[in-house]
Jmol script that loads the backbone (N, CA, C; Angstrom):
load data "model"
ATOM      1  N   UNK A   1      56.585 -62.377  81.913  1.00  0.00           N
ATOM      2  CA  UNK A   1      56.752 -61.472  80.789  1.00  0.00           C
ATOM      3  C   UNK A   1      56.752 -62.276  79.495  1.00  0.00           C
ATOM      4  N   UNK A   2      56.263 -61.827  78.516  1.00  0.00           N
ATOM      5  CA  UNK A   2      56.226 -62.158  77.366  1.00  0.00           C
ATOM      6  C   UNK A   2      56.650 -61.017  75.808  1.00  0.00           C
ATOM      7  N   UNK A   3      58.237 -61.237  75.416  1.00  0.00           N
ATOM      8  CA  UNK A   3      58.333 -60.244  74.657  1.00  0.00           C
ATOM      9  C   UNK A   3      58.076 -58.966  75.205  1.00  0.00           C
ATOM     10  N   UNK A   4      58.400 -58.505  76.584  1.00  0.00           N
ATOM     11  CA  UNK A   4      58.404 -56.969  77.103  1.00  0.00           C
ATOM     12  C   UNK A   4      56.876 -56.639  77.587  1.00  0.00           C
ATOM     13  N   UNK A   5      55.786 -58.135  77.416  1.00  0.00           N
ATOM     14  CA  UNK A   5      54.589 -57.554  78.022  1.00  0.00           C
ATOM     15  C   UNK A   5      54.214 -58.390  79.747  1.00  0.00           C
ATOM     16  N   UNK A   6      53.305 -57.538  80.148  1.00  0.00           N
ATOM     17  CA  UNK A   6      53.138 -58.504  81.170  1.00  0.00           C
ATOM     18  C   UNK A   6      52.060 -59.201  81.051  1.00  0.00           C
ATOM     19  N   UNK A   7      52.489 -60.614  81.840  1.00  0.00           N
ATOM     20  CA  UNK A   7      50.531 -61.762  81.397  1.00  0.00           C
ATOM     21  C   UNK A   7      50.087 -60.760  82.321  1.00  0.00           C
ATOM     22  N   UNK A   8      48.417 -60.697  82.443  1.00  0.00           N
ATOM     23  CA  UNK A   8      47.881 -59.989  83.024  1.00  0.00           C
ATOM     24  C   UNK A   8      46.902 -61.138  83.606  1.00  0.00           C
ATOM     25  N   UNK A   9      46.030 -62.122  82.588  1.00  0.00           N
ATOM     26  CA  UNK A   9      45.435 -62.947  82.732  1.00  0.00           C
ATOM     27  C   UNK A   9      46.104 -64.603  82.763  1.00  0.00           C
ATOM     28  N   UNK A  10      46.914 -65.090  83.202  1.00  0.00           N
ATOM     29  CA  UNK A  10      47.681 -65.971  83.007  1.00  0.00           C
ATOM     30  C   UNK A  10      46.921 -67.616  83.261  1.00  0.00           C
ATOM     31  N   UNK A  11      47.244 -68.457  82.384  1.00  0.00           N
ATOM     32  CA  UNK A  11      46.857 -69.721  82.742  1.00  0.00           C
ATOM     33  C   UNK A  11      45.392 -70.437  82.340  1.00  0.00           C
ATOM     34  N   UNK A  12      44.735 -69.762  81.095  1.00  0.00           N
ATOM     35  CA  UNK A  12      43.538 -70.499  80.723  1.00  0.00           C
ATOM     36  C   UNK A  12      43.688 -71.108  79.998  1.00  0.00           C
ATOM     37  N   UNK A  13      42.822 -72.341  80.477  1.00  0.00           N
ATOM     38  CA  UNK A  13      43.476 -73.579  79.595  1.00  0.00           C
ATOM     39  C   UNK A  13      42.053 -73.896  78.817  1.00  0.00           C
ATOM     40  N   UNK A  14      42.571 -74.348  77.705  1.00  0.00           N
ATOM     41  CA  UNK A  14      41.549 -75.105  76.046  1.00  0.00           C
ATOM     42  C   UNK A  14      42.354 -76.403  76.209  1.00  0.00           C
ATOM     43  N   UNK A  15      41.004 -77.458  75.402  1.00  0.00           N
ATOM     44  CA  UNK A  15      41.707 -78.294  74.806  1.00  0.00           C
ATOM     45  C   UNK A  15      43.167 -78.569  74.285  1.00  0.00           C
ATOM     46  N   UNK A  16      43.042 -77.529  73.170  1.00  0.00           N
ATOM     47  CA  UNK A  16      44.635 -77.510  72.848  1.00  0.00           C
ATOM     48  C   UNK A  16      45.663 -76.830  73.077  1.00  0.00           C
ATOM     49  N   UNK A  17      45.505 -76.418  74.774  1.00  0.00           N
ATOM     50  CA  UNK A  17      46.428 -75.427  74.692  1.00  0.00           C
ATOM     51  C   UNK A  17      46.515 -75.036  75.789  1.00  0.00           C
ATOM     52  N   UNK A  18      46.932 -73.624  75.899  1.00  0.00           N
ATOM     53  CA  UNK A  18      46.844 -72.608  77.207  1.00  0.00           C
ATOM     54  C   UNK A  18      46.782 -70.951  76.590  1.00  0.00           C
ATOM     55  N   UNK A  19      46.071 -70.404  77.034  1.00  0.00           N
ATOM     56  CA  UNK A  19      46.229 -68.990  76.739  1.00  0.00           C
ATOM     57  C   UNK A  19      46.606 -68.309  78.097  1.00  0.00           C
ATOM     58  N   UNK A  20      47.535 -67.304  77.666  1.00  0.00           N
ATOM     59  CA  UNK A  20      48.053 -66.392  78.445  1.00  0.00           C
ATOM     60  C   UNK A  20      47.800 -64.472  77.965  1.00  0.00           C
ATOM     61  N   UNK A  21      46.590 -64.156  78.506  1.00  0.00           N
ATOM     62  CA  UNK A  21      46.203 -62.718  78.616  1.00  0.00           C
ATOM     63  C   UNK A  21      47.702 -61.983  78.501  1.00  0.00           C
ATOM     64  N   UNK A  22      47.859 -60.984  77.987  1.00  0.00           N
ATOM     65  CA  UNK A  22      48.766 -60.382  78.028  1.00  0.00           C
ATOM     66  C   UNK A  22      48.524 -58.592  77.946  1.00  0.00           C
ATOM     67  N   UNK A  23      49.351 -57.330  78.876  1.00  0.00           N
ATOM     68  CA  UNK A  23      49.096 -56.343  78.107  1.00  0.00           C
ATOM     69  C   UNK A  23      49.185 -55.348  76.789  1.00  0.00           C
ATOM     70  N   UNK A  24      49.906 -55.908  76.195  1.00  0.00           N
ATOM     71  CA  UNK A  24      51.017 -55.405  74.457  1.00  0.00           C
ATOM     72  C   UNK A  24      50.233 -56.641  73.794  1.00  0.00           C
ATOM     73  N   UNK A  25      50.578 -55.788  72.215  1.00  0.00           N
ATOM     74  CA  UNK A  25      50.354 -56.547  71.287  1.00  0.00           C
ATOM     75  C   UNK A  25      52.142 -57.038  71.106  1.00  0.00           C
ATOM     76  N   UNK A  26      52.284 -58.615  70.483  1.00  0.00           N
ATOM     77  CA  UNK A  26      53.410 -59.233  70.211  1.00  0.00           C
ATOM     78  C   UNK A  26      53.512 -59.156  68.701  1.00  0.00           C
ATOM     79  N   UNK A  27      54.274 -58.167  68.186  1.00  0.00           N
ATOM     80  CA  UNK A  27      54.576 -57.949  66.425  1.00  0.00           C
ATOM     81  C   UNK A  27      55.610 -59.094  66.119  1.00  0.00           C
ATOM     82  N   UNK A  28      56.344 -59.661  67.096  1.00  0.00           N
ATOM     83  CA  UNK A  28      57.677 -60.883  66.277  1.00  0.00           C
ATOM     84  C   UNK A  28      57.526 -62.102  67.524  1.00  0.00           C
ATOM     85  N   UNK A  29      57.251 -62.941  66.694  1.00  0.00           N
ATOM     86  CA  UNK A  29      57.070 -63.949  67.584  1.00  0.00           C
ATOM     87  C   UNK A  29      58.018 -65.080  66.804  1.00  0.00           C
ATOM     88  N   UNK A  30      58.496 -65.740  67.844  1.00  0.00           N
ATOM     89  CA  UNK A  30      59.551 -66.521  67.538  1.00  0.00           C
ATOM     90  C   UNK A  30      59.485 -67.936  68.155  1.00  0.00           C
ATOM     91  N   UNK A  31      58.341 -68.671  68.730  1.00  0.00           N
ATOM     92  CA  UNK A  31      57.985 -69.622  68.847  1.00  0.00           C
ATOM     93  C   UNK A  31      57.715 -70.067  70.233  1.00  0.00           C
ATOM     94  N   UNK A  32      57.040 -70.897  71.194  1.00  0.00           N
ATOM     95  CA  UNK A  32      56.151 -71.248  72.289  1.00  0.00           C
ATOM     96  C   UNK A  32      56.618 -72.860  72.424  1.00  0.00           C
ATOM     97  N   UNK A  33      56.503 -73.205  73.895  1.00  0.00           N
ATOM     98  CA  UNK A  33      56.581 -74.831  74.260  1.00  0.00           C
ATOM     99  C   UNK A  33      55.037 -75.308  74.245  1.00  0.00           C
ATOM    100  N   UNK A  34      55.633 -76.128  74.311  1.00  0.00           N
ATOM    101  CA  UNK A  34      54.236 -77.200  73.437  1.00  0.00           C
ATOM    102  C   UNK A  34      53.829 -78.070  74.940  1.00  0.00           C
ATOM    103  N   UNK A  35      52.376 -77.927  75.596  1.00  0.00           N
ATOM    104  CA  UNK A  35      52.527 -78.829  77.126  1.00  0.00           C
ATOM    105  C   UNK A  35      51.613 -79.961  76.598  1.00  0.00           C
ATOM    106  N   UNK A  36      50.881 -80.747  77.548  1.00  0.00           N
ATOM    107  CA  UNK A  36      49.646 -81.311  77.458  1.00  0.00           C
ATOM    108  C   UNK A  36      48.293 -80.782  78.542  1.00  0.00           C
ATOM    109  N   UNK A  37      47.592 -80.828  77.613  1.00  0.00           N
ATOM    110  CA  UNK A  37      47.025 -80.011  78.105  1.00  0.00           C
ATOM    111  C   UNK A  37      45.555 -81.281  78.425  1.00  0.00           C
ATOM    112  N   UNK A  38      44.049 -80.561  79.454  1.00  0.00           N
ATOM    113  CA  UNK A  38      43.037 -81.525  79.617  1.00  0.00           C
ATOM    114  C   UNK A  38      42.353 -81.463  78.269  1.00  0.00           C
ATOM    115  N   UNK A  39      41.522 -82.501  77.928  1.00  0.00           N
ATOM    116  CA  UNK A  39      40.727 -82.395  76.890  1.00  0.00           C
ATOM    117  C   UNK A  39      39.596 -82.680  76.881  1.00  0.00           C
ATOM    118  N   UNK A  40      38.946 -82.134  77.865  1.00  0.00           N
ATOM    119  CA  UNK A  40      37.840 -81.859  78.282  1.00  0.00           C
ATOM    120  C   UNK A  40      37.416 -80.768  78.297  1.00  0.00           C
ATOM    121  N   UNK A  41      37.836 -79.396  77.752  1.00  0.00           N
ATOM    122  CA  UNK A  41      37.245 -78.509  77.603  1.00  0.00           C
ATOM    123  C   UNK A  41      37.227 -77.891  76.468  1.00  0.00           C
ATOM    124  N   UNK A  42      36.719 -76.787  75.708  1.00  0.00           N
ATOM    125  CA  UNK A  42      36.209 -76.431  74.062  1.00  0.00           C
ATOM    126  C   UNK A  42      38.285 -76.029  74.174  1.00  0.00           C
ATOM    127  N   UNK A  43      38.112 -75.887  72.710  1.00  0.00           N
ATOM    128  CA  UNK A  43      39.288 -75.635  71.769  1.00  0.00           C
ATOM    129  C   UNK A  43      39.886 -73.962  72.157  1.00  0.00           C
ATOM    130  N   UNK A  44      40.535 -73.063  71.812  1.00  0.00           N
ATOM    131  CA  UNK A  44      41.169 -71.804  72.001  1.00  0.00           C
ATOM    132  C   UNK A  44      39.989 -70.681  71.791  1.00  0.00           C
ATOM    133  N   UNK A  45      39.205 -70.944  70.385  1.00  0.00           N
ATOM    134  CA  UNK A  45      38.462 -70.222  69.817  1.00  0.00           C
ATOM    135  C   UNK A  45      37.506 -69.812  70.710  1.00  0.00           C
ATOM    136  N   UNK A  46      36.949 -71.468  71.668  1.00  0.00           N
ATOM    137  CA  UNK A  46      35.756 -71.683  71.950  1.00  0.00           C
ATOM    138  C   UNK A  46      35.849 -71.357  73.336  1.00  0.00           C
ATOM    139  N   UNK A  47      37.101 -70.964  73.737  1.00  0.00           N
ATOM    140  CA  UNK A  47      37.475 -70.397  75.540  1.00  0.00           C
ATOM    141  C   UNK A  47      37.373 -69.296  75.417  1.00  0.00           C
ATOM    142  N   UNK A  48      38.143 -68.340  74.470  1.00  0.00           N
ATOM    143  CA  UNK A  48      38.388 -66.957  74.145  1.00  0.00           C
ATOM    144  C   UNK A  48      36.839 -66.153  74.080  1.00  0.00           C
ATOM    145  N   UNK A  49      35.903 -67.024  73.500  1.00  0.00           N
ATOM    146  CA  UNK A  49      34.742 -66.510  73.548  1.00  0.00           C
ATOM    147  C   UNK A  49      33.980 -66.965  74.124  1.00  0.00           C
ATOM    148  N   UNK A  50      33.933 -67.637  75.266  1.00  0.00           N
ATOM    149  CA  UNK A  50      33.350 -67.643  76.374  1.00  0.00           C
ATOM    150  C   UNK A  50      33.481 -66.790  77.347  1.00  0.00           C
ATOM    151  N   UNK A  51      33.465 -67.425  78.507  1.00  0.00           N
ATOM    152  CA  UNK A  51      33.581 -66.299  79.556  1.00  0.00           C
ATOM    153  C   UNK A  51      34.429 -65.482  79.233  1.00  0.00           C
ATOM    154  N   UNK A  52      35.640 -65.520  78.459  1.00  0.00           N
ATOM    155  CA  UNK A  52      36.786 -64.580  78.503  1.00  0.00           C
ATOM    156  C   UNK A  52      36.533 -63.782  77.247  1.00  0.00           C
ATOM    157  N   UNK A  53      35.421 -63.698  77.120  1.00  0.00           N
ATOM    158  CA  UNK A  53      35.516 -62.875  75.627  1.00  0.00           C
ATOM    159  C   UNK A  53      35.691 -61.249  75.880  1.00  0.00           C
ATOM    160  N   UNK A  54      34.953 -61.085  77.292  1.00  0.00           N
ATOM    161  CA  UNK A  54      35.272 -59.481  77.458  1.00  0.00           C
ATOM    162  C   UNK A  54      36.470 -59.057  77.280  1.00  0.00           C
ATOM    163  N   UNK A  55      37.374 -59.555  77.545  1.00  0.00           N
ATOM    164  CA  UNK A  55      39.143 -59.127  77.335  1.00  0.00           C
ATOM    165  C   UNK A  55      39.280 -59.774  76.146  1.00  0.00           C
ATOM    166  N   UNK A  56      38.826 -60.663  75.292  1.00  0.00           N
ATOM    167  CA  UNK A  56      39.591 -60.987  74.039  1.00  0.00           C
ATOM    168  C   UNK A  56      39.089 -60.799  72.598  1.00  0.00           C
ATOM    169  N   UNK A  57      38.026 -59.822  72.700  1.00  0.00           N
ATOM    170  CA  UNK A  57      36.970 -59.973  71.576  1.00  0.00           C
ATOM    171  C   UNK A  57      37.586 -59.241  70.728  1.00  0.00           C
ATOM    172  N   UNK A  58      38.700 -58.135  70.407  1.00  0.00           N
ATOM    173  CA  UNK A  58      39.473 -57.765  69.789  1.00  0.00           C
ATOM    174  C   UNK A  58      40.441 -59.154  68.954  1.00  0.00           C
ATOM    175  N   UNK A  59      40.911 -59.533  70.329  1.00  0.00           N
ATOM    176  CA  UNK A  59      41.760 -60.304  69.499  1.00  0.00           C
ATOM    177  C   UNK A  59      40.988 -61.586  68.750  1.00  0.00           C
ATOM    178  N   UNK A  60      39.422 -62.324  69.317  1.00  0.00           N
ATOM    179  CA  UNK A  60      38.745 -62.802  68.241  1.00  0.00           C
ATOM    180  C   UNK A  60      38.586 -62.538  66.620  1.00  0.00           C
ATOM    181  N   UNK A  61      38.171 -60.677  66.890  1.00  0.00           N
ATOM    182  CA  UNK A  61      38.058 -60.647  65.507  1.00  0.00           C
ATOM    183  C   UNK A  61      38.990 -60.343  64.617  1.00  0.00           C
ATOM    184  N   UNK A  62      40.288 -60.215  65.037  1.00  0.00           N
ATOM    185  CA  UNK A  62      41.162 -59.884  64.011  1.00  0.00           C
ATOM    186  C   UNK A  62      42.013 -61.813  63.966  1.00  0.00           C
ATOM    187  N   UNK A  63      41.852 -62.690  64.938  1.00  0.00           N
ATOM    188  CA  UNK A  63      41.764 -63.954  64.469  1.00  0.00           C
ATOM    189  C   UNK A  63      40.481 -64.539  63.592  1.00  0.00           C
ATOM    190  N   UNK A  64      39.586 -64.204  63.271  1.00  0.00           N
ATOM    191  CA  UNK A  64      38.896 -64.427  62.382  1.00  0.00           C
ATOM    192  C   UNK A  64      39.202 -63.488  61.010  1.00  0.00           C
ATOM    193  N   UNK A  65      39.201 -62.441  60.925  1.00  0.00           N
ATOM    194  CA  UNK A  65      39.602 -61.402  59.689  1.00  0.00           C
ATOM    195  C   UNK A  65      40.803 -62.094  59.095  1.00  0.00           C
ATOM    196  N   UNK A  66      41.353 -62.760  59.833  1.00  0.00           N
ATOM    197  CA  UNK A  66      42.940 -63.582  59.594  1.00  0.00           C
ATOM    198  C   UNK A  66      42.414 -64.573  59.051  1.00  0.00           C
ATOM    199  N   UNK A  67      41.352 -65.166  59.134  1.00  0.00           N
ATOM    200  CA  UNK A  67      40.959 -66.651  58.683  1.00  0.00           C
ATOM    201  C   UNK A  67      41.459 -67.722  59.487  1.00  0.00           C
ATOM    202  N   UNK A  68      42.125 -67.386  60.638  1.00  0.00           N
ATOM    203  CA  UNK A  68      42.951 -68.619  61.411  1.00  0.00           C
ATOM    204  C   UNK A  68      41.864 -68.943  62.634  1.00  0.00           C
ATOM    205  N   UNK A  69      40.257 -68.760  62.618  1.00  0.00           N
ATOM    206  CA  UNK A  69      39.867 -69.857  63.400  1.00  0.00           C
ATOM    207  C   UNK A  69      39.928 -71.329  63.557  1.00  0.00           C
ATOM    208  N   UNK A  70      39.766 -71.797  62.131  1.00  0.00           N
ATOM    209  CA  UNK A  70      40.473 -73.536  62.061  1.00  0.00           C
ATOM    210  C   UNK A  70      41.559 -73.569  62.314  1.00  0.00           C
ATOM    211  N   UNK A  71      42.887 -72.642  62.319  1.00  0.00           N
ATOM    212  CA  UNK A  71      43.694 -73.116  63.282  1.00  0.00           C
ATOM    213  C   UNK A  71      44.205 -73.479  64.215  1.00  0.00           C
ATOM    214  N   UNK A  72      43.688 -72.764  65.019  1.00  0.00           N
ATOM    215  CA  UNK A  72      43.878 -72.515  66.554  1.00  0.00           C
ATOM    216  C   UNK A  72      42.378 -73.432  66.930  1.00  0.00           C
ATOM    217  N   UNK A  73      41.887 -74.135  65.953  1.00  0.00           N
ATOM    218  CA  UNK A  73      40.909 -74.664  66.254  1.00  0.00           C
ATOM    219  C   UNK A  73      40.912 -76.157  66.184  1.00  0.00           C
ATOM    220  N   UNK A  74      42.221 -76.300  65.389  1.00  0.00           N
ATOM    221  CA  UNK A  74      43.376 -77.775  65.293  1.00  0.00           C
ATOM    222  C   UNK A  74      43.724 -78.562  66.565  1.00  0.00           C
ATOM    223  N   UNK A  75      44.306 -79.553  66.577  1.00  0.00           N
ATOM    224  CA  UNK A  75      44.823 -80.022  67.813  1.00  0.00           C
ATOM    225  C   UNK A  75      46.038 -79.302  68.468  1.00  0.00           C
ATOM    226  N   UNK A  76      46.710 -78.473  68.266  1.00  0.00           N
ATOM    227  CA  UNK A  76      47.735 -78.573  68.752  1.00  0.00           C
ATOM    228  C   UNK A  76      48.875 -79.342  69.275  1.00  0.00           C
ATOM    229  N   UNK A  77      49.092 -78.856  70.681  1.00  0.00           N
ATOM    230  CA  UNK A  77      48.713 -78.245  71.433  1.00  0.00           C
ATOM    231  C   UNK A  77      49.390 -76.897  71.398  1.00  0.00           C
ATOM    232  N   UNK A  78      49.103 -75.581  71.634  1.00  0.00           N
ATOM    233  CA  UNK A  78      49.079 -74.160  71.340  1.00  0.00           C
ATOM    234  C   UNK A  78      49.674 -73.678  72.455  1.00  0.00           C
ATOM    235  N   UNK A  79      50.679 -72.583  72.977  1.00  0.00           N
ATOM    236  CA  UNK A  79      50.441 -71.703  73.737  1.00  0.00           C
ATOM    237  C   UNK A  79      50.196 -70.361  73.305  1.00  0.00           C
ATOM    238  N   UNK A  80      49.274 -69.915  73.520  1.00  0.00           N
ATOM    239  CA  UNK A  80      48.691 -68.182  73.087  1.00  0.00           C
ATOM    240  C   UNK A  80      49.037 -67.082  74.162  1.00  0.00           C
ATOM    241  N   UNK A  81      49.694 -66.255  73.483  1.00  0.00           N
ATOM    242  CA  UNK A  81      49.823 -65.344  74.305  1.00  0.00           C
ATOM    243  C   UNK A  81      49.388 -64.027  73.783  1.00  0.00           C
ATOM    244  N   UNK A  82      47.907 -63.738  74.286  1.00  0.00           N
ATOM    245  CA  UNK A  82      46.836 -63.441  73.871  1.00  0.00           C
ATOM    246  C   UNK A  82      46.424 -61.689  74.429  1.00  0.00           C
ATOM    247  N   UNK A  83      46.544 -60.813  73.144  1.00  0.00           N
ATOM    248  CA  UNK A  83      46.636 -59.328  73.999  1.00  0.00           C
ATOM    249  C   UNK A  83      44.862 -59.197  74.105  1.00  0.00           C
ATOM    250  N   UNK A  84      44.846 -58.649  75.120  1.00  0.00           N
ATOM    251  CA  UNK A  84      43.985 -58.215  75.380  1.00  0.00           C
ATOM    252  C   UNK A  84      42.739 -57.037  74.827  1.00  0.00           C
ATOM    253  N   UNK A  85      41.831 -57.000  74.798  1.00  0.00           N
ATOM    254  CA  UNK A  85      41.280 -55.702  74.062  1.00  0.00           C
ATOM    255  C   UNK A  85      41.867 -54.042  75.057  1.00  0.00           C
ATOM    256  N   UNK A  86      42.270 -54.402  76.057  1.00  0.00           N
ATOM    257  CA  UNK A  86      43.127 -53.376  76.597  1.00  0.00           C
ATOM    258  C   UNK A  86      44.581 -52.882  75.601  1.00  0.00           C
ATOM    259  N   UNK A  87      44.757 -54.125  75.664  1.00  0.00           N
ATOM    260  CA  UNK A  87      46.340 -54.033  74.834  1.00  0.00           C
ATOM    261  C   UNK A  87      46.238 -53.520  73.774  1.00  0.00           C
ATOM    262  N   UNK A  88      45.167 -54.174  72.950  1.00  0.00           N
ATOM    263  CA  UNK A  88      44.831 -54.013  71.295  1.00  0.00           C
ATOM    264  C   UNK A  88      44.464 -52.402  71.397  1.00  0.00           C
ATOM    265  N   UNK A  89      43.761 -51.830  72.348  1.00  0.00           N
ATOM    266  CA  UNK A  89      43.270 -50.607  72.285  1.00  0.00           C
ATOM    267  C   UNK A  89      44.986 -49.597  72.316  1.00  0.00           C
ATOM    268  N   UNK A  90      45.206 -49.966  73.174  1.00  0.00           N
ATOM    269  CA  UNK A  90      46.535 -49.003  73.253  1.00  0.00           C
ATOM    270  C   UNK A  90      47.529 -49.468  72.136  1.00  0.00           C
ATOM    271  N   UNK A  91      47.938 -50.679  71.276  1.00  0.00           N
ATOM    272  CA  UNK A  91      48.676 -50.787  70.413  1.00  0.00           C
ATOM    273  C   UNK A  91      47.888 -49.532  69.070  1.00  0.00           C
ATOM    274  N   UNK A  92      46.967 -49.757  69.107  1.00  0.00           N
ATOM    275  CA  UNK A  92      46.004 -49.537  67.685  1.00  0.00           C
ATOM    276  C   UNK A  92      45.971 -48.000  67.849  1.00  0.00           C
ATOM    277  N   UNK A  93      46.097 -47.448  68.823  1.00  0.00           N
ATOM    278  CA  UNK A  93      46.058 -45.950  69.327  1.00  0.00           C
ATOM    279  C   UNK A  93      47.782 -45.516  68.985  1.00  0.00           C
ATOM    280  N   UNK A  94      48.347 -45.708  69.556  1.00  0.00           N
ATOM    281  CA  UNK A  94      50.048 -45.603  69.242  1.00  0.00           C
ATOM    282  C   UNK A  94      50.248 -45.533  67.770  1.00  0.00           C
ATOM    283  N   UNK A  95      49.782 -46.739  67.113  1.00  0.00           N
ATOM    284  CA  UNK A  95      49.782 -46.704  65.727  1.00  0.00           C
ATOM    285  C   UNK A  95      48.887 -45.871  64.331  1.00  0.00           C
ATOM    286  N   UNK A  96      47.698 -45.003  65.397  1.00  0.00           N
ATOM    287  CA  UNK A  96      47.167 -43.949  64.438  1.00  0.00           C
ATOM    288  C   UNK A  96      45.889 -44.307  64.471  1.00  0.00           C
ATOM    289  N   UNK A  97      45.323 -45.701  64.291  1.00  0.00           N
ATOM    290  CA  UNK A  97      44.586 -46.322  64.218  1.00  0.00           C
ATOM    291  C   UNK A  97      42.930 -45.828  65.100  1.00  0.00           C
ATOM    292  N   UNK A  98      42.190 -45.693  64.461  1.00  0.00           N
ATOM    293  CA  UNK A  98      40.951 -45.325  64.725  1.00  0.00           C
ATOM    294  C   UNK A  98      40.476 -46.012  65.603  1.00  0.00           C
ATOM    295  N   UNK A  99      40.438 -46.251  66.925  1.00  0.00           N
ATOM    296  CA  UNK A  99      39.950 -47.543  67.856  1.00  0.00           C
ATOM    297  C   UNK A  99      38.777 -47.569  67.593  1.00  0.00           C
ATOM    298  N   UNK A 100      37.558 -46.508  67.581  1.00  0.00           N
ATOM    299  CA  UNK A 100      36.389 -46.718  67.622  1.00  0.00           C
ATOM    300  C   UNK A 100      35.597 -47.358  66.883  1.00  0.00           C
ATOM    301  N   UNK A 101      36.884 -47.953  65.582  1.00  0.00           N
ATOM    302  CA  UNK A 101      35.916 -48.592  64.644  1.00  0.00           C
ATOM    303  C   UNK A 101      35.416 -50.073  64.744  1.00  0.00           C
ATOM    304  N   UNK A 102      34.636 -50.853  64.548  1.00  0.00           N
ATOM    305  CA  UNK A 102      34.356 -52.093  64.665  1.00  0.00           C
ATOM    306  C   UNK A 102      35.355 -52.936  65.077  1.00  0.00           C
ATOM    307  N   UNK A 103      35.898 -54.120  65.487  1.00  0.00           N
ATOM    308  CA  UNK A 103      37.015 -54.611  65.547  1.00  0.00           C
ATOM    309  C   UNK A 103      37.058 -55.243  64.284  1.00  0.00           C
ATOM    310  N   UNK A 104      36.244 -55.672  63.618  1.00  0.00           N
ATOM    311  CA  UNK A 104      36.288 -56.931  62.093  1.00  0.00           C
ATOM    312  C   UNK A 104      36.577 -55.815  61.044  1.00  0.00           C
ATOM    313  N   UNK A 105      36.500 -54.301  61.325  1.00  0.00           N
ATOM    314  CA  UNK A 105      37.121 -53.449  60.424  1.00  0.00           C
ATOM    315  C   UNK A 105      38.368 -52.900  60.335  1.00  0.00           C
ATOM    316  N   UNK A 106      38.987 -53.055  61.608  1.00  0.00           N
ATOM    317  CA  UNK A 106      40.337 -53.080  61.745  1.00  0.00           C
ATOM    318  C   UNK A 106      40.744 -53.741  61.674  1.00  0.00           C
ATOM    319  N   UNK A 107      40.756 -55.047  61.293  1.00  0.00           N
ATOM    320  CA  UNK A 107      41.562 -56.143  60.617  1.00  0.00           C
ATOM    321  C   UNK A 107      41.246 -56.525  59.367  1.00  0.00           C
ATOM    322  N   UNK A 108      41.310 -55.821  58.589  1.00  0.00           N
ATOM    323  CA  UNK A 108      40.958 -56.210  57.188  1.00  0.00           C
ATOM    324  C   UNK A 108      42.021 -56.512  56.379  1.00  0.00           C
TER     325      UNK A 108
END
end "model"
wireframe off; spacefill off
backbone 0.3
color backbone group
């Protein structure tokens, strides 16, 4: 569990980091352990949109609309705990929010 959600996708590892799929969006975050991670594979940005982009392409573009790809694009090392476009769909619905619109338009 993470903040009341469950990982769904647990354990993908980046360069700097680890991401952990989750179903909820996390509104208060209060800070993550720091591991070591291999560094042999692309950075957070560059996992999220790879193979795993089908579940995270929501949360890509509202990390880009944020401007925080060079962050998470830093060394870290990161743990992400990363909602899903499942999650994002049902947070963004709860909240009124038009799902059908682009994702880079809902994060403006």
């Amino acid at each position: 569990m993470a903040a009341g959600n469950e990982v769904t996708l647990p354990d993908i590892t980046a360069a700097n980091g680890v991401i952990h799929g989750i179903d909820g969006v996390i509104t208060d975050v209060t800070g993550a352990p720091k591991e070591d991670m291999d560094m042999n594979i692309g950075n957070i940005p560059a996992v999220l949109n790879g193979s795993h982009a089908v579940h995270f392409s929501t949360l890509l573009a509202a990390v880009t609309a944020a401007d925080l790809t060079g962050a998470l694009d830093s060394a870290g090392p990161f743990t992400v705990f990363a909602p899903t476009n499942e999650a994002f769909a049902k947070y963004l619905t709860a909240a009124g929010t038009d799902t059908t619109s682009p994702p880079h338009l809902l994060f403006r």
